[in-house]
Backbone as numpy.savetxt, mean C-alpha at the origin, in Angstrom:
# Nx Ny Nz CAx CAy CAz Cx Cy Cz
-8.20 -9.98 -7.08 -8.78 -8.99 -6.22 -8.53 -7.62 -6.82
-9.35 -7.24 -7.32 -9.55 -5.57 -7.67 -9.58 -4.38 -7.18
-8.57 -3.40 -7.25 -8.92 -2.17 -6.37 -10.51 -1.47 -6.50
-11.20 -1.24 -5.54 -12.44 0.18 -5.63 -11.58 0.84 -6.41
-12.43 1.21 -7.33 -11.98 2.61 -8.24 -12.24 4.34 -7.33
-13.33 4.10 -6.29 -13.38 5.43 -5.60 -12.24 5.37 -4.92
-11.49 6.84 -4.78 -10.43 7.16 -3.72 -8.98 6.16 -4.32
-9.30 5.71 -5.59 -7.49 4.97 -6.07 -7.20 6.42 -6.78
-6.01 6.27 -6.66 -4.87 7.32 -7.42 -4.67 7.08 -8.71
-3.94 7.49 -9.38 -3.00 6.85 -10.78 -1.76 7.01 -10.62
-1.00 6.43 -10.74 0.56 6.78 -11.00 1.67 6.36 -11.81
2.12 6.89 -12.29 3.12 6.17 -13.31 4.59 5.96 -12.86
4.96 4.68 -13.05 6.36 4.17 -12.50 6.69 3.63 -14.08
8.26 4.75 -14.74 8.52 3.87 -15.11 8.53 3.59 -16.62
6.91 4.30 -16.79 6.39 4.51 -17.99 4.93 3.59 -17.60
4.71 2.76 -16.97 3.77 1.72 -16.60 2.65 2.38 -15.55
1.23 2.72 -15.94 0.43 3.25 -15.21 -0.48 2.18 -14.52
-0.72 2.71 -13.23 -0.62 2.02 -12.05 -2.07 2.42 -11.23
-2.82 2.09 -10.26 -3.67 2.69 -9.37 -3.53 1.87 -8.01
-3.36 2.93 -7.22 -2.96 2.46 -5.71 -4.27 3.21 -4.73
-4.10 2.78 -3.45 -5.19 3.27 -2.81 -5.20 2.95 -1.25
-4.69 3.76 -0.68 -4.96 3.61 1.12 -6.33 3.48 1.27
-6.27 2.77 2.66 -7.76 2.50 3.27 -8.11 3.87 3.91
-9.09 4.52 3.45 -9.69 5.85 4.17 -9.86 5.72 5.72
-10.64 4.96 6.47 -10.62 4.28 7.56 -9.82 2.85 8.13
-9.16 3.83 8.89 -8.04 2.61 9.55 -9.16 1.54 10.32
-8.50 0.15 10.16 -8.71 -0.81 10.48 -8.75 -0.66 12.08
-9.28 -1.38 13.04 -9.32 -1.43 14.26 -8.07 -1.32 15.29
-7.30 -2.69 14.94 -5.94 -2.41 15.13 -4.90 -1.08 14.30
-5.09 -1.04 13.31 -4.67 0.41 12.50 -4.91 1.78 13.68
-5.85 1.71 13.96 -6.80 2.80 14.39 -6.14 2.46 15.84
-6.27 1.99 16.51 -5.19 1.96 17.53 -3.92 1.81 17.68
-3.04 1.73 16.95 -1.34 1.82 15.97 -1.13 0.54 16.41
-1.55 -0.43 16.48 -1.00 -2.10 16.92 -0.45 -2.29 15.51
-0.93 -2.11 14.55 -0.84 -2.63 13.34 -0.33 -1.50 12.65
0.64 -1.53 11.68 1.37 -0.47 10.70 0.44 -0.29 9.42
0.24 1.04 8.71 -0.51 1.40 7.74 -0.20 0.17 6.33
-1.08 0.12 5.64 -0.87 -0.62 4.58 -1.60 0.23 3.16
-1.05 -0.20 1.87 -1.71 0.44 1.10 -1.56 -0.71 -0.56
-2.92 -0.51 -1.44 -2.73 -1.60 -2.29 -2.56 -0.67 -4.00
-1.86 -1.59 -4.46 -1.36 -1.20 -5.93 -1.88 -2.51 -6.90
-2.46 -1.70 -8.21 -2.90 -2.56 -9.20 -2.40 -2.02 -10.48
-2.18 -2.95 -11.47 -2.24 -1.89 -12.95 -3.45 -1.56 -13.33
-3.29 -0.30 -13.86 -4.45 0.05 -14.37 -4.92 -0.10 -15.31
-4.55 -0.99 -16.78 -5.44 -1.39 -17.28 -5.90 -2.72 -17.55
-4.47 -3.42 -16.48 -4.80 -5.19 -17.01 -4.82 -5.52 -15.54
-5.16 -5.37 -14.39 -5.38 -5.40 -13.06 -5.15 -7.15 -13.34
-4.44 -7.53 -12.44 -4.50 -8.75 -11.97 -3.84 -9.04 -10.87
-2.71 -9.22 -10.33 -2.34 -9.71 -9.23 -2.09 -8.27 -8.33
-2.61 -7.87 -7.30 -2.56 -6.82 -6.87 -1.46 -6.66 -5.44
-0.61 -5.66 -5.77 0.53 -5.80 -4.59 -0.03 -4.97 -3.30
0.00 -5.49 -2.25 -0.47 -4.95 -0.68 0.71 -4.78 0.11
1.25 -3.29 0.17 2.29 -2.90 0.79 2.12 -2.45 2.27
2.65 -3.30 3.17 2.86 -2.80 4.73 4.06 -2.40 4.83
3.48 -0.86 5.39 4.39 0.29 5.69 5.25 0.28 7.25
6.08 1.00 7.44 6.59 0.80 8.58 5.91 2.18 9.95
4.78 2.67 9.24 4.75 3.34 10.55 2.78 3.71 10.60
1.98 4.54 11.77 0.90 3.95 12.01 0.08 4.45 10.82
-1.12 4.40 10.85 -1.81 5.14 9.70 -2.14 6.15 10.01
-1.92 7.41 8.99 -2.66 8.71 9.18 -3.55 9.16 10.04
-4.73 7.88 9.83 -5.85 8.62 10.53 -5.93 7.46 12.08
-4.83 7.17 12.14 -5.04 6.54 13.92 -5.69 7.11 14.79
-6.22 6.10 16.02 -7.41 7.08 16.50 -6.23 7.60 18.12
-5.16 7.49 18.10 -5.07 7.56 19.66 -4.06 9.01 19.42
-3.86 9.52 17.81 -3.15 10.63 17.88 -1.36 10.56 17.51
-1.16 9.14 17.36 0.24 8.70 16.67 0.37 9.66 15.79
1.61 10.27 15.56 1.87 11.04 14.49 2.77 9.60 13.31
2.22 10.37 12.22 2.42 9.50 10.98 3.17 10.04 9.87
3.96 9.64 9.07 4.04 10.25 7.67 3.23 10.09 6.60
2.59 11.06 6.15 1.76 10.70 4.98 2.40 9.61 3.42
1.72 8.91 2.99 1.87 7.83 2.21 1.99 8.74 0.91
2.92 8.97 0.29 3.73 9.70 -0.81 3.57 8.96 -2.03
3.24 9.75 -3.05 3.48 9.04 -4.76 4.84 8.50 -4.86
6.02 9.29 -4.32 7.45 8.60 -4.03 7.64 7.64 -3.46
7.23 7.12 -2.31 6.99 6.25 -1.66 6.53 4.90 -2.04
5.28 5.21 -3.03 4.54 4.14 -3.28 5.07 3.36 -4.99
5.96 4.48 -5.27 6.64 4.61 -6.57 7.72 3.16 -6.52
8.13 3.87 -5.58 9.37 3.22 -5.11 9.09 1.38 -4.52
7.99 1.35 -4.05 7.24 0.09 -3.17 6.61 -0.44 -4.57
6.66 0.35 -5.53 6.32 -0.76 -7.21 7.66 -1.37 -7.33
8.47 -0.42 -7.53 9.64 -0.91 -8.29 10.71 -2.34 -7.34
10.35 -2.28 -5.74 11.12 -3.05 -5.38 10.65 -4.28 -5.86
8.85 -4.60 -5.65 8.08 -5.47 -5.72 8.31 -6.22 -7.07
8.62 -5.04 -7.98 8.71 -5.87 -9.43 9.97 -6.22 -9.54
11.20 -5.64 -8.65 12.13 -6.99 -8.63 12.26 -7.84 -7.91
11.35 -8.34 -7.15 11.62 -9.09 -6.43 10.40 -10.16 -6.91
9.77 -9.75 -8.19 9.15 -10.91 -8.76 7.48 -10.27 -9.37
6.95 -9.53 -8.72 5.20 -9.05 -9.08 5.23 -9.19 -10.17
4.37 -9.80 -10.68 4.15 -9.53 -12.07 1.96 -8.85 -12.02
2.48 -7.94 -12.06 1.17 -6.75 -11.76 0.10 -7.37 -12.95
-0.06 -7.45 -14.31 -0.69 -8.20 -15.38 -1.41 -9.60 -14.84
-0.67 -10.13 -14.17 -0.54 -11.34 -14.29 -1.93 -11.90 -12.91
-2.66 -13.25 -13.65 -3.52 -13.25 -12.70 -3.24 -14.21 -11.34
-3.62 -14.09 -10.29 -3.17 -14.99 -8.68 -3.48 -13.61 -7.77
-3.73 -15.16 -6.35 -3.90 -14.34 -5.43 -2.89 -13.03 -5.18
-3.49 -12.10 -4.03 -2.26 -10.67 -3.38 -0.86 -10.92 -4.14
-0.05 -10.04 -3.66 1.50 -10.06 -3.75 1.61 -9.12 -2.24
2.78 -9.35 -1.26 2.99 -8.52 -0.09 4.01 -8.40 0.01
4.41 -6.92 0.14 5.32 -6.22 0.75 5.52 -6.10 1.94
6.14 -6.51 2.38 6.67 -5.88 4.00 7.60 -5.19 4.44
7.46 -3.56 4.62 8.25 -2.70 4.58 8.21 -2.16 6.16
7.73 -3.48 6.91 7.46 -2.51 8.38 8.70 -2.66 9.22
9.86 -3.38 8.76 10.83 -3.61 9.75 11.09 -2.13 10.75
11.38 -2.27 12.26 10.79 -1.12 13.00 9.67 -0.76 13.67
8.44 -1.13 12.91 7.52 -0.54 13.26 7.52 -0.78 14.85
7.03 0.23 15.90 6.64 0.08 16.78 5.41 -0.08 17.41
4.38 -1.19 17.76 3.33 -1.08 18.39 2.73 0.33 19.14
2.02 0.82 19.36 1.58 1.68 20.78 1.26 0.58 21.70
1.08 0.98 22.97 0.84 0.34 23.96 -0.48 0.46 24.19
């Protein structure tokens, strides 16, 4: 599964360049904070197994007015490096890889 190239970033972790990319429009549940923001990371020049990080809090653009922290190059820096010890191999081809960084998260009601 391949990132859209519109709206991905670049980033380098590391020495290893990377393209990540939040969803511009929150998902339904997103958009009502049921569900915690998520965001996906690929390498950028041998794209293959792509890591999908769930964050612990709502998305930016929620529709009910949740305040959020914006999704940081530090952040997402950091959500490479755990992933690749805990096994990603970013090159490498297979389905997703997932992060789950939402411990906390709170629903809205």
């Amino acid at each position: 599964m391949a990132l859209v190239r519109k709206g991905a970033r670049r980033i380098v972790v590391d020495g290893t360049v990377y393209r990540w990319r939040l969803r511009g429009r929150p998902t339904y549940f997103q958009g009502l904070a049921w569900s915690p923001c998520s965001f996906a990371v690929e390498h950028a020049d041998t794209p293959g197994m792509t890591l999908v990080v769930t964050t612990g809090q709502p998305h930016p653009s929620n529709w009910i007015g949740r305040e959020a922290e914006p999704v940081t190059t530090s952040g997402v820096a950091a959500a490479v490096r755990i992933a690749l010890r805990e096994g990603w191999t970013p090159t490498a081809p297979g389905s997703a890889c997932h992060l789950d960084q939402s411990a906390g998260f709170i629903p809205s009601n």
